[in-house]
Every structure is written in structure tokens, then in C-alpha cells.
C-alpha positions in Angstrom: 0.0 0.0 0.0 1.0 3.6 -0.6 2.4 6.0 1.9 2.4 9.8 1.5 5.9 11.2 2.2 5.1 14.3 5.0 7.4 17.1 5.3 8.3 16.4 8.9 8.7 19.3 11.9 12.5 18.9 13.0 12.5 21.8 15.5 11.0 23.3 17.9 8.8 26.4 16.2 9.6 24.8 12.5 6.4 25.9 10.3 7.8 25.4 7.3 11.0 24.0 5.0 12.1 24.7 1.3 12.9 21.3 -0.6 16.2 22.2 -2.4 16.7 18.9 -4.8 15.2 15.4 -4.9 18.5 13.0 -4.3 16.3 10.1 -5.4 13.7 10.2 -9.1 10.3 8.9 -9.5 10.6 5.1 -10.2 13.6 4.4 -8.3 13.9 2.3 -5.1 14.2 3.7 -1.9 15.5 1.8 1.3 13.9 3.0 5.0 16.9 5.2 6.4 18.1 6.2 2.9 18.7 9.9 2.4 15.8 11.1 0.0 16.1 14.7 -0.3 17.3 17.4 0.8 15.3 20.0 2.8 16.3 23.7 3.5 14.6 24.8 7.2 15.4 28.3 9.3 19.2 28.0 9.9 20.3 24.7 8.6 20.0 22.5 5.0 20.4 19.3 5.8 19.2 15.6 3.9 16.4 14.0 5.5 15.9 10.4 5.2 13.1 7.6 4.1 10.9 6.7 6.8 9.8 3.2 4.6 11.1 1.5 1.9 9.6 0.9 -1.7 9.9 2.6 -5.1 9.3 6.9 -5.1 6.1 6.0 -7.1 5.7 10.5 -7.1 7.3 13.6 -5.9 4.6 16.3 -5.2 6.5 18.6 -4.9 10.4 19.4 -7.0 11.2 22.1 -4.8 10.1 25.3 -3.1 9.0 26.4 0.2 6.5 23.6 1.9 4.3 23.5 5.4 5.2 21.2 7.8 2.7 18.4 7.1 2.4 18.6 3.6 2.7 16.0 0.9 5.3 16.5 -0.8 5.9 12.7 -2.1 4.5 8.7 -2.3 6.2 5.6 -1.6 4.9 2.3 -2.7 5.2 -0.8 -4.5 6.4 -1.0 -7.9 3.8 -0.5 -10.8 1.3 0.9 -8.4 -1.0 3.3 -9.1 -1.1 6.8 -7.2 -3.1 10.1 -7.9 -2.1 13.5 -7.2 -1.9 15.2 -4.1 -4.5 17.9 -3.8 -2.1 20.3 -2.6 0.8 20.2 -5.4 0.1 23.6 -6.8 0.9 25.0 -3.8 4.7 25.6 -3.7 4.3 27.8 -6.9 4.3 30.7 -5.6 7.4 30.6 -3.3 9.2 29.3 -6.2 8.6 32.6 -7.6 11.3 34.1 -5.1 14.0 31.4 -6.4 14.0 32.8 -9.7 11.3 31.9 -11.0 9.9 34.9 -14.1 6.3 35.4 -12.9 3.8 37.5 -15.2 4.6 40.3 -14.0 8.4 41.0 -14.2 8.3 39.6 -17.6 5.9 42.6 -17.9 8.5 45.4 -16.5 11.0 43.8 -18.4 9.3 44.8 -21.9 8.4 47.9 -20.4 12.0 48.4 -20.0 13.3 47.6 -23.6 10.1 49.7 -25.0 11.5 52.8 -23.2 15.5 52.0 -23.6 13.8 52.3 -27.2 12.3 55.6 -26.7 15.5 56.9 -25.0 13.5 57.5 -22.2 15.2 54.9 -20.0 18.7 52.7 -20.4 18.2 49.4 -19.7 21.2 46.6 -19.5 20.4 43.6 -20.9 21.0 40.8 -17.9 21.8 37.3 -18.9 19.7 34.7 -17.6 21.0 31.8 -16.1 20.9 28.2 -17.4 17.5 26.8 -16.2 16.0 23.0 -15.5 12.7 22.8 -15.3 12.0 26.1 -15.4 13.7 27.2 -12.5 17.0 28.8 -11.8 19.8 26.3 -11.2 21.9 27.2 -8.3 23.6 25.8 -5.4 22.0 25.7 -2.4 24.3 27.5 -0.2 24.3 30.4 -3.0 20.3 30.4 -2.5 20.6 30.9 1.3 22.7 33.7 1.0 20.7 35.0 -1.8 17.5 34.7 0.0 18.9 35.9 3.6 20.1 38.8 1.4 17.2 39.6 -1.0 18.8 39.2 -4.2 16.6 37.6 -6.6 18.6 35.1 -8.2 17.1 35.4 -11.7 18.7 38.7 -12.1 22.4 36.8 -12.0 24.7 35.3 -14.3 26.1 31.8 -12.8 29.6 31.0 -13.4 29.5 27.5 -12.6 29.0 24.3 -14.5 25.9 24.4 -17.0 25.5 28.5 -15.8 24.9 26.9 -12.0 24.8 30.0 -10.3 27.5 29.5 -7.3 28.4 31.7 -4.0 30.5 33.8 -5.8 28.1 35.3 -8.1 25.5 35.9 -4.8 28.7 37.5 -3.5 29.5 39.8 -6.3 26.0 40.7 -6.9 25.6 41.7 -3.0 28.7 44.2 -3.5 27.8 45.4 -6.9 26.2 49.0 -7.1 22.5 48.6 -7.2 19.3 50.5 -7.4 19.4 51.2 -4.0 21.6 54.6 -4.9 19.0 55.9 -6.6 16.3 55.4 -4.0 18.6 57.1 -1.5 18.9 60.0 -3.7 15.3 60.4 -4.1 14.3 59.9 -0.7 12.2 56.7 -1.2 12.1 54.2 1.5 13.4 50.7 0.7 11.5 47.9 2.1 13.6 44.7 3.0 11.1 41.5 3.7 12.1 39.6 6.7 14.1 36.5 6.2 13.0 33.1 7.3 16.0 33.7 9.5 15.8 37.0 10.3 11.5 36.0 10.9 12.6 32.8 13.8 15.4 35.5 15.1 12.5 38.0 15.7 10.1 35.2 17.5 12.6 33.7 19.6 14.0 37.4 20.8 9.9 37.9 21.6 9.8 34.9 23.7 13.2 36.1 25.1 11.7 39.4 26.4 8.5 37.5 28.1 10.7 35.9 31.0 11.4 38.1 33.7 15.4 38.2 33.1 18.2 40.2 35.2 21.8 40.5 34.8 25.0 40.7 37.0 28.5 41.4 35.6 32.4 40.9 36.9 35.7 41.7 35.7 38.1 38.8 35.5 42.2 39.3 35.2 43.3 37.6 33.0 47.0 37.2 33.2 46.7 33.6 34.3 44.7 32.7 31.4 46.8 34.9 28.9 49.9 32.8 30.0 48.0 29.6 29.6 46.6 30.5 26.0 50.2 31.2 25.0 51.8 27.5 26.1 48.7 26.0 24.4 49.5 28.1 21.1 53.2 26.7 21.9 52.0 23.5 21.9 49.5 22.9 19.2 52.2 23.5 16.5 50.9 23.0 13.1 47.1 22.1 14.6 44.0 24.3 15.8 45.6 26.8 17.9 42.9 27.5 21.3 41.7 30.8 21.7 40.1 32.8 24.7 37.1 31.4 23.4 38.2 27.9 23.7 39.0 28.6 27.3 36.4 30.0 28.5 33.9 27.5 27.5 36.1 25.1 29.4 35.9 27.6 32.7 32.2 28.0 32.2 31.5 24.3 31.3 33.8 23.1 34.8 31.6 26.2 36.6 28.2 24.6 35.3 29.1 21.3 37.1 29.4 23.0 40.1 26.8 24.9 39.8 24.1 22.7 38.0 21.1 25.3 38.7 22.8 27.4 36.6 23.2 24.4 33.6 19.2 24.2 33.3 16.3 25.1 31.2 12.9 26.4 32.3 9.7 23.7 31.7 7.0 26.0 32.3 5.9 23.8 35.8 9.6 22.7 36.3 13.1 23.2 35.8 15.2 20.9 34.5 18.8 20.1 35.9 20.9 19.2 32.7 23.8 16.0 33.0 26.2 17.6 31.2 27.6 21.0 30.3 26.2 21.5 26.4 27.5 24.7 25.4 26.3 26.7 22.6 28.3 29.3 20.7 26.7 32.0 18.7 28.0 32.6 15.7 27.4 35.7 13.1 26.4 35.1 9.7 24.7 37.2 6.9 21.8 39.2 8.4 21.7 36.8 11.5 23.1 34.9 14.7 23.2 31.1 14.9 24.0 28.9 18.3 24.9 25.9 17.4 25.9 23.7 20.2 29.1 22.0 21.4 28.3 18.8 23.5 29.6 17.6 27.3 32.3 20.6 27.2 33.0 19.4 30.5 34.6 16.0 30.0 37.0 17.6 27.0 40.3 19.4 26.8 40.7 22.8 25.8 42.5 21.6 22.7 39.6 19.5 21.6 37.3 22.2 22.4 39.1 24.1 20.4 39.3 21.8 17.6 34.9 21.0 17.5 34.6 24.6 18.0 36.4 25.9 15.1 34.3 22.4 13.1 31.0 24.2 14.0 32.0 27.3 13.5 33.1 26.4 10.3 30.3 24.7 9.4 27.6 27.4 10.5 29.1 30.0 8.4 28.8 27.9 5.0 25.3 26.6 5.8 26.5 23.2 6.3 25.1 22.1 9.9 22.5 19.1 10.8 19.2 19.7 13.0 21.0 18.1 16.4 23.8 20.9 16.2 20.9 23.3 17.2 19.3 21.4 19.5 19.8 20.6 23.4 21.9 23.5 24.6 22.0 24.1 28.4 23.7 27.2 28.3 25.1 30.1 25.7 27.9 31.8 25.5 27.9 35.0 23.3 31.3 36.8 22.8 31.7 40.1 21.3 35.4 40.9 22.5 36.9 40.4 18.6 34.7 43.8 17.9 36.7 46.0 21.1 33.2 46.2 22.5 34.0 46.1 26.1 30.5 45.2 27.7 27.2 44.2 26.8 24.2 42.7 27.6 23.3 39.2 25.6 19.3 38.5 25.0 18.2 35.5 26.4 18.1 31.9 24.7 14.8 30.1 26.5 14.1 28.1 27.7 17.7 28.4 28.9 18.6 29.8 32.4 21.3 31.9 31.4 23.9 33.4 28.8 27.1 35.1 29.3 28.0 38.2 27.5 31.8 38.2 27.0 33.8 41.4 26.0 37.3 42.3 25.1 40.2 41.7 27.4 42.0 44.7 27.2 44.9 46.4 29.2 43.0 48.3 32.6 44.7 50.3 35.4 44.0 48.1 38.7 45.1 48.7 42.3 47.6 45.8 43.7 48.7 46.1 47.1 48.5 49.5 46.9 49.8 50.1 43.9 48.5 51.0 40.2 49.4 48.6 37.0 48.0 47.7 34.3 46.5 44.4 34.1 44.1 42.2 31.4 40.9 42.5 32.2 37.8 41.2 30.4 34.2 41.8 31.8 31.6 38.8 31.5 27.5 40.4 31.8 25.5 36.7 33.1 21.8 37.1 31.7 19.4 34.8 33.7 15.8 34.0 33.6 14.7 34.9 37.2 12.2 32.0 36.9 14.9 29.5 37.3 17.6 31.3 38.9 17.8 33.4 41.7 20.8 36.3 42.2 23.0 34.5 45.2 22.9 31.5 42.8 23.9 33.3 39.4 26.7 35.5 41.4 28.0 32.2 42.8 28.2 31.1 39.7 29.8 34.1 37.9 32.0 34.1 41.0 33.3 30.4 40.1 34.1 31.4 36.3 35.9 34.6 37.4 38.0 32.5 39.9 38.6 29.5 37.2 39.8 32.7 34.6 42.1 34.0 37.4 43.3 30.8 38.3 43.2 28.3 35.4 44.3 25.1 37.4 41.4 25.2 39.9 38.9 24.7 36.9 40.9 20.9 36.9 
């Protein structure tokens, strides 16, 4: 008997995905575990596999933006007779914003060579990229940057194989000089739709600001730590060399196990007290932030931190992580020091307890004994949710990482 292929929710607050490219075609077989396409959600693209085996009697739906729940595909036996989804027609319009030339820009377009004609108007010619299907070809990290940026991929030349349009050409195109000059000089306002990114960034800041959140800060010297960094970076040679990144997360990660009401997230009638210390780093990329998470930071070294951290971060910024690297975390850590700012005050990931706001260690005038010197100092801002934490715990806690930054070996 037939099955309907779903698009399944893999998140928490996932409405929606964009099917980038079947990896299997109508007719061939398809084992139960089997990756079978791959799907584009919020922050990650990732290849989702067959929940049953049998032949891929139909794909629904090619590509293009798709509710959670939808058919997008069947599964049966072989020579067996499906109909149509109701719902195929669907995904049309989304398409539309991958390229696709609806009605209506193939209208302004011969507007536009009827008054180049007139000398009313120049208009440049734009070559369109090779197409399959009807759509634009193009990679799918080039259509997450081109969507996160809102270039419309149809206006672009691709460079790659066949006229694939590549990361480059988003690139170039997002640096070129566009119309935007010209609405600046006239005064008009540009409009820039939200992102799918840019739309989850706004809904989980909202539920952010909903929990009743307060914030301590501490300065930490840092002259331990500095000379600990440098016989790391001595030792690690020709591999990953650990940062003050890398170090803290260790600190804060030894600090958690400590302090395990800190290492929690809120449950709405509870509060649950996490095993281990699950770490998530946020990481900037175009027009957003992404945390993805590095697992039981506790029970690594700091070179191995360092060497999964630089992994993830690597693998955030070219669009290439899974569902699970976003999933879990127990607590953030959100460091701005690479930018000189000194402090700040990092929103809230629920249902987290808290995040730690990191800035730059720079060179401060301290008293010692009496005496003024200059010393490296960084100052840490610890955001909590007030529903799971109270301020004697959190300070405890900050206390802890300030001691385990001060004095490395007592973190051991």
C-alpha cells in the first residue's frame, strides 16, 4: 500500500522548509533510512531520510517552500497506481522568489526595452542563467545567502557548471552598485522583507523578552589565562591553535558542574537540571546569529574544544550544519570581544537559564597592594531567567568562572 511522504517538523517552532533537490527520481527504489532529499529549514540545510522503503512512485513537490505536514511525495510498490496530491500547486508561488519569471516581471521587463527604445530609460540587458525545469539552477548554499540577502537570483549570471549560479556570483551581486543609490537619492524608503532567518530571530527574541530576566557582571584578570593560552598556542604546533574562546567555554563548562542550577532550562511547571555542560556558541552570519551547540564541554580538553569549535563554526558560516547541532543546549555563550566592545548585555536563549555576555580583554589600570598597573581584564555580563535562577545562585556562579579565569588550574 502507498504512503504519502510528509514534510516532517525537526524543530522546535519549525512551520515550514524549502525542498532544495530530490536526491532520489520517480521510479527508483528507496530503502527506510536512505537519504531522500534534501530540505532547507530556518538555519540549517540538511538531507532528510526515508521513513519506509519501496519505489518513489511521485514527488509532489520538486522544490520550493512547503508546510510542515504537507505531501510533498509517495512511496509504494512497484507499478502501483497513485493520484495527485490535492495540494501540489501549492509551492508555486514561493518558487517565484527562487527565480522563477512570474507575469509580471516579464511585464516590466518589456516595459524596459520599450522605453531604452524611446531613450526615455537605459536598460542593460542581464543574462539569464541556465534553467532546468524552469527554474533557476543554483547551489543551495548560494540560494541561502541570496535569500537571507534579498537578491533575486534570476537577475544573475552563474559562473558555474551548466551557468549553476555559485556563492560567488550571490557574492559579487551583494557588493555590486545597485538601485538602492538611486532610492537614497530620491528619498524613497526601501522595504527589505524579513528572512525566514531574520522572521525565527524576531520570534525567539519575543519569547526572550517574556521571562522576567536580570543580569550581574564581573571583571576577570586575565594574566593567568593569557599565559596559559600562550603555552597552548606553543604547543598545538601546526594544529588548531585555542583561543580565549576555547578557554572559557572550558571555565564556564567546569563552573556549570558546580553549579548545576545554573546548567538548566525552564519547563514552564519545572526546571530541568541538565547531565552535562552542552555549550552553545553563537556565531554571526549574513543578516543573523546562529548557536549551534558544542556537547559535554566538561569532560574535553581545551585543545579538543578548540578543535569542535572551530568544526562548528566552520560549518555554521557555510550553511552546512544538521538539525541536532541546534538542539539541546544548556547554556550560551555570546562573545563580542573580537569587535573592542567592552561590555554588553546578551538577549536570552529560553528556555535556557542563562547566557554570558563576553567582552574584550583589554589592558586596565587596577590597584595591587596599593599600587596602580595595568592588568588584562575582560568583563563577563550573566543574563538569567529569574524564573529559574535566583541572584545569590547566578553571582555564585559568575563568582566560580571569574575564579577558574584568574586561576586556570582550579577549573581541573
Amino acid at each position: 500500500m502507498a504512503t504519502e511522504v510528509k514534510l516532517p517538523r525537526l524543530g522546535q517552532g519549525m512551520e515550514a522548509g524549502t525542498i532544495v533537490r530530490w536526491l532520489k527520481s520517480e521510479g527508483e527504489q528507496v530503502e527506510k533510512g536512505e537519504p531522500l532529499y534534501e530540505l532547507d529549514t530556518d538555519k540549517v540545510t540538511q538531507e532528510v531520510e526515508a521513513d519506509t522503503s519501496g519505489v518513489l512512485l511521485k514527488i509532489a513537490i520538486a522544490e520550493g517552500e512547503v508546510p510542515v505536514g504537507q505531501t510533498i511525495a509517495v512511496i509504494g510498490e512497484e507499478g502501483e497506481q497513485v493520484s495527485a496530491p490535492e495540494a501540489d500547486t501549492e509551492v508555486e508561488e514561493p518558487r517565484q522568489e527562487e527565480g522563477s519569471r512570474a507575469p509580471a516581471r516579464d511585464e516590466e521587463r518589456e516595459r524596459g526595452k520599450r522605453a531604452s527604445t524611446n531613450g526615455s530609460e537605459q536598460v542593460t540587458e542581464i543574462k539569464e542563467p541556465a534553467r532546468a525545469d524552469g527554474r533557476v539552477k543554483a547551489s543551495p548554499l548560494a540560494r541561502r545567502i541570496a535569500r537571507e540577502r534579498g537578491i533575486d537570483l534570476a537577475s544573475l549570471h552563474g559562473t558555474g557548471p551548466e551557468g549553476r549560479i555559485v556563492v560567488e556570483d550571490v557574492e559579487r551581486a551583494a557588493t555590486a552598485p545597485a538601485v538602492v543609490t538611486v532610492a537614497a537619492r530620491t528619498g524613497d524608503v526601501e522595504r527589505v522583507p524579513l528572512t525566514s532567518l531574520r522572521k525565527t530571530i524576531a520570534r525567539r527574541m519575543t519569547e526572550a523578552w517574556q521571562a522576567p530576566v536580570f543580569q550581574i557582571s564581573m571583571s576577570a584578570d586575565m594574566t593567568r589565562a593569557v599565559e596559559v593560552r600562550g603555552r597552548l598556542v606553543e604547543r598545538a604546533k601546526d594544529g588548531v591553535k585555542p583561543s580565549y574562546n576555547d578557554i572559557l567555554i572550558k571555565v564556564c563548562a567546569a563552573a556549570l558542574m558546580r553549579h548545576r542550577d545554573v546548567n538548566a532550562r525552564f519547563a514552564d511547571d519545572a526546571i530541568d537540571l541538565l547531565p552535562s555542560a552542552d555549550i552553545g556558541i553563537a556565531v554571526a552570519v549574513p543578516n543573523g546569529l546562529i548557536v549551534p551547540v558544542l556537547r559535554a564541554a566538561e569532560v574535553k580538553s581545551i585543545e579538543q574544544i578548540a578543535a569542535e569549535s572551530r568544526e562548528l563554526v566552520t560549518r555554521t558560516r557555510e550553511g552546512k550544519l544538521r538539525q541536532e547541532d541546534l538542539e539541546g543546549g544548556s547554556f550560551t555563550i555570546s562573545n563580542l570581544g573580537m569587535f573592542g566592545v567592552e561590555q554588553f548585555v546578551a538577549v536570552l536563549n529560553p528556555p535556557q537559564a542563562a547566557i554570558l555576555a563576553v567582552g574584550a580583554l583589554e589592558e586596565r589600570v587596577v590597584v595591587r597592594d596599593g599600587e596602580f598597573e595595568a592588568r588584562p581584564m575582560m568583563t563577563m555580563t550573566l543574563s538569567c531567567d529569574h524564573r529559574s535562577l535566583d541572584g545569590a545562585t547566578a553571582s555564585e556562579f559568575l563568582r566560580t568562572v571569574k575564579d577558574f579565569l584568574e586561576e586556570p588550574g582550579l577549573a581541573l
